[in-house]
C-alpha positions in Angstrom: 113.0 46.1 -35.3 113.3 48.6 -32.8 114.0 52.6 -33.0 118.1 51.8 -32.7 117.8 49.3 -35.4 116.0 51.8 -37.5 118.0 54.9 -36.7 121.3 52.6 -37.7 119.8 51.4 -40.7 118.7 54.8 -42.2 121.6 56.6 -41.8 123.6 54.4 -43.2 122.2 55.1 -46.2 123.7 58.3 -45.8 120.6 60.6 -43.9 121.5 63.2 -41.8 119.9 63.0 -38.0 117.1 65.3 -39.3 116.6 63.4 -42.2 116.2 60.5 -40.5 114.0 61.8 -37.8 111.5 62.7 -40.5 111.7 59.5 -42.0 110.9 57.1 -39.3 108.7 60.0 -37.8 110.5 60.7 -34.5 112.0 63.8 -32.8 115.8 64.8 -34.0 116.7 64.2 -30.5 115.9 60.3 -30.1 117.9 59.7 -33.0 120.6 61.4 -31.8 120.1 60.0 -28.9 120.5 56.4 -30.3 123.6 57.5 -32.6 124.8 58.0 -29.5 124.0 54.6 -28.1 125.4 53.0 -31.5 128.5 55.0 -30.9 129.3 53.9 -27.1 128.2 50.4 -28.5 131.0 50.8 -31.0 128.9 49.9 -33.8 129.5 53.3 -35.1 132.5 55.7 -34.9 133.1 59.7 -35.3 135.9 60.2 -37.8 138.8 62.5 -36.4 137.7 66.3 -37.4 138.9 67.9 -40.1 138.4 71.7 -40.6 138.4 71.6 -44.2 136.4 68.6 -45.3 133.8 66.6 -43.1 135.5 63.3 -44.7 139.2 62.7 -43.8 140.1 59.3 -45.7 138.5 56.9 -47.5 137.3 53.9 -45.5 139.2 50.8 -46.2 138.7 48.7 -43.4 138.2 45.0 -42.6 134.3 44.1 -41.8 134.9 44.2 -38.2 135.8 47.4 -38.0 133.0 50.1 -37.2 131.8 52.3 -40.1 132.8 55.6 -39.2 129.2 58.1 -39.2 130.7 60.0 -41.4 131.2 57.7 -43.8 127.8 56.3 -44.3 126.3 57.1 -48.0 129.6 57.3 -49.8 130.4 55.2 -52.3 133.9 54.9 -51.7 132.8 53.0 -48.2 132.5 49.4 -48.0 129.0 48.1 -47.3 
């Protein structure tokens, strides 16, 4: 697997960038860096922003339609 496979697959287990960075031992800024690549991919979405909660509906999508960042760890999203 590479770094992008491994930054996708840790957070969606719900870690935050810094999180993940210490967990596959890399500098905050390469996994941002490859949430970023994951996002332009459109493998991964930003939810619209909310300023009162950092999760604005529950995901209830088809599996071809991107996992928002956002919604990775909860257990209301699909898998």
């Amino acid at each position: 697997m590479s770094v992008l496979d491994d930054v996708l697959r840790v957070t969606r287990t719900g870690a935050t960038p810094a999180a993940a960075a210490r967990t596959l031992g890399v500098d905050e800024g390469l996994v941002l860096a490859a949430l970023d690549h994951w996002e332009r991919r459109g493998t991964l979405t930003r939810p619209p922003a909310r300023a009162d909660s950092s999760c604005s509906t529950c995901v209830a999508t088809t599996p071809d339609v991107p996992l928002p960042l956002a919604c990775t760890g909860c257990p209301l999203a699909r898998r």
